[in-house]
N, C-alpha and C positions, 0 to 999 in steps of 0.2 A: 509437875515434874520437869527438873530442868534436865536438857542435854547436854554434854559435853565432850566434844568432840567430833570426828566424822564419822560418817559410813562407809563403809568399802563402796557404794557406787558414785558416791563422792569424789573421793579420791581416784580411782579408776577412771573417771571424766577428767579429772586435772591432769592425770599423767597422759591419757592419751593426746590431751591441747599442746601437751611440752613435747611428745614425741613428734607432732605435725606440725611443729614448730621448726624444732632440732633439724627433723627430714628439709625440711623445706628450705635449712640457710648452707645446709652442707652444700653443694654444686654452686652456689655463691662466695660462699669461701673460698675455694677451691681457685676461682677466677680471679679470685682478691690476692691470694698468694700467690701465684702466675706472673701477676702484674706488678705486683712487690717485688719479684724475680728479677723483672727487666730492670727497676731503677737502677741496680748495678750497673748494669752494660751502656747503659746512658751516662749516668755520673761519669764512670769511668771513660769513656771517648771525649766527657765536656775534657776532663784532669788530662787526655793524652792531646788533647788539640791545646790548652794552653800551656803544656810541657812543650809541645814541637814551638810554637811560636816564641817560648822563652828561647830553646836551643837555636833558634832558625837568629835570633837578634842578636844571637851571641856570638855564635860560630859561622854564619851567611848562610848554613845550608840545613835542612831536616834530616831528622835522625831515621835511619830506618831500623824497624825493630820484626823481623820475620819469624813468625809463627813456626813449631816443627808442622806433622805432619797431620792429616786430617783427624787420624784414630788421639790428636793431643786435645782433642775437643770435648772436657768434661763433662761426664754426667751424675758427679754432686761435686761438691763444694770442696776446693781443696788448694793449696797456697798457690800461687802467680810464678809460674817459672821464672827462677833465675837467668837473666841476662844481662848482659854489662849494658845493653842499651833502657832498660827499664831504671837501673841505677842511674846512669850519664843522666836522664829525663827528671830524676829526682824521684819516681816512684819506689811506695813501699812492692817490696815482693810477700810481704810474712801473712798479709790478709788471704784470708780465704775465699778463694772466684768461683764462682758458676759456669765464667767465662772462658775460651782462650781469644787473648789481644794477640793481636799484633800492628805494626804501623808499615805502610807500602808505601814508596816514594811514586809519582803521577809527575807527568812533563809538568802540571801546573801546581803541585804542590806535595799532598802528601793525602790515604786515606787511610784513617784507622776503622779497625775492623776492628769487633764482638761476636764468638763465634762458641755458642753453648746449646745444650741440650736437657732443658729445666725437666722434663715430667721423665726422661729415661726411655724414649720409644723411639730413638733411632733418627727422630726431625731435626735438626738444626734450627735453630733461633739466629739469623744473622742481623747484626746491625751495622752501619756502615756509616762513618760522618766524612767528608768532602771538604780537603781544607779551604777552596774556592768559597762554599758559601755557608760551611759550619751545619750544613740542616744533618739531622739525623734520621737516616731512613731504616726500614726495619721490614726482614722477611721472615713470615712463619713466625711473628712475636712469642705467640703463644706455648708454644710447641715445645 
């Protein structure tokens, strides 16, 4: 006699390998998307540090671009305020940010900030780049 097919305790053992599987990459994904989050805010500081040095070779001096107030710091995805200084820089405004930019002038040159709240629980995600030496520093990444 031939069989065909399964048995329910079969089956039953497979799904429970696929559910302790599933269990097991969920809080890994989770970290994966987080960290997919911040490329924004990096990209976007590399695009504002070579925008100010275009405006800085053009005009002598960096543009400053100031943020409203704290409560403008997103928490989902939604277009890049309008300001004449984001245009002047050549930035689009239409994409959707995570982030709120802005650009601060410093005796020695100029620092933009990335200033977002990816998971919605009140932390702020800051990143900050330094026109002196470009590194990109980052507090509360996660957050």
């Amino acid at each position: 006699m031939t069989r065909k097919g399964f048995t329910l305790v079969e089956l039953a053992f497979v799904l429970a390998i696929i559910t302790f599987l599933v269990a097991a990459t969920i809080p890994g994904y989770h970290l994966i998307w987080l960290r997919t989050q911040t490329t924004e805010a990096r990209a976007m500081l590399v695009a504002l540090a070579h925008a100010e040095s275009t405006w800085r070779r053009d005009h002598g001096q960096y543009l400053e671009c100031v943020a409203g107030s704290a409560e403008d710091v997103p928490k989902v995805a939604r277009p890049l305020a309008e300001r004449a200084c984001w245009k002047a820089l050549g930035l689009s405004t239409t994409e959707r940010s995570r982030y709120r930019y802005q650009v601060k002038l410093t005796p020695t040159g100029f620092e933009a900030l990335a200033e977002g709240d990816l998971d919605g629980d009140g932390v702020t995600s800051t990143f900050r780049l330094q026109s002196n030496d470009l590194a990109i520093t980052s507090e509360n990444e996660l957050e």
